[in-house]
N, C-alpha and C positions, 0 to 999 in steps of 0.2 A: 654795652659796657665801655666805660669813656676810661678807665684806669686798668683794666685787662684785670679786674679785681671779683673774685667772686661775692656774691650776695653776704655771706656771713663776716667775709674780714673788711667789705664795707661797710655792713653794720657796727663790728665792730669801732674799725676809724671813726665812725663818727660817734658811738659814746664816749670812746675815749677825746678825743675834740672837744665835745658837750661838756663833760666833765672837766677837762681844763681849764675849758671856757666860764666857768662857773663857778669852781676856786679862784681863777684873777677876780671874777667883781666880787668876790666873800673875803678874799684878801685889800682891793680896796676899800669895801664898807669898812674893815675891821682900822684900815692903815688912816682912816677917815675922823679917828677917835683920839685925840691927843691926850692921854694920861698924865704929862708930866703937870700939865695946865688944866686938866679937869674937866677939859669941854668938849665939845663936838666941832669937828673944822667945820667949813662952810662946804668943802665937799662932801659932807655927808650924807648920806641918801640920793644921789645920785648914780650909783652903781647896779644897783636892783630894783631899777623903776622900770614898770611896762610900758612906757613911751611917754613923750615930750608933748605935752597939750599946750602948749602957751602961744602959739600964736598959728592963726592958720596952718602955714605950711610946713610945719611941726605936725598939728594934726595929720594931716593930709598923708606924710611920712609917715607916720604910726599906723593908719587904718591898713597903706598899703603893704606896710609888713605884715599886718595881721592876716590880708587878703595872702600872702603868697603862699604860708605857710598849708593850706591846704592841699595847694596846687605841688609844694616843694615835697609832701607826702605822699601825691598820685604819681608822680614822678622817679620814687626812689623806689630804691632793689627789691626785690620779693624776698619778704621776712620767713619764710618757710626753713631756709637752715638754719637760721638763727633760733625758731622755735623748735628745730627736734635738737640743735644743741644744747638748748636751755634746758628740754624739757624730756628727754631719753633716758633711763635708766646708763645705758651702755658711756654715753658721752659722761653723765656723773662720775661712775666708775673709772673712768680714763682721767678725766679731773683730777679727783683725790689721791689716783697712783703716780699722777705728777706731784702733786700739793704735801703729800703724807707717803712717798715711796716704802714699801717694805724692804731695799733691799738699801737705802742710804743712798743712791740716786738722783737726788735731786735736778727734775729738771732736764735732766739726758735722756730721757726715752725718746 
């Protein structure tokens, strides 16, 4: 453990990461659209592309990002608490009495 962080609130950090990471380029494709003027900037579709092919070492770039991501998977935490949190009756239930408190609660348990 490189962050003193157990399995599941690293899984977490990294959706949430992911997720952020993924609203900024859906807010540049979006920011990439000029309405006043009707057209499309020239930055557009550069946000959401799978990698840069145009010239070799572009390529070359690309493939090995594609290569690491396996490797960045054998690597990472053991998903075991993330799936009985996802997937427990019990952890639901503790969910929703945070989410939907009966007693007006919100959030302070």
């Amino acid at each position: 453990m490189v962050f003193d962080l157990n399995s599941l609130v690293s899984w977490v950090y990294g959706f949430m990461i992911t997720f952020g990471y993924f609203v900024h380029l859906i807010l540049d494709e979006i920011y990439s659209v000029d309405l006043g003027n009707r057209r499309l900037k020239k930055s557009s579709g550069t946000a959401l592309k799978f990698g840069m092919y145009k010239n070799r070492k572009q390529q070359i770039h690309t493939v090995v990002i594609y290569l690491l991501i396996p490797l960045l998977f054998s690597i990472a935490p053991n998903t075991e608490l993330v799936q009985t949190a996802l997937f427990s009756h019990e952890a639901w239930l503790s969910f929703t009495d945070i989410i939907l408190p009966y007693d007006g609660k919100y959030f302070f348990h």
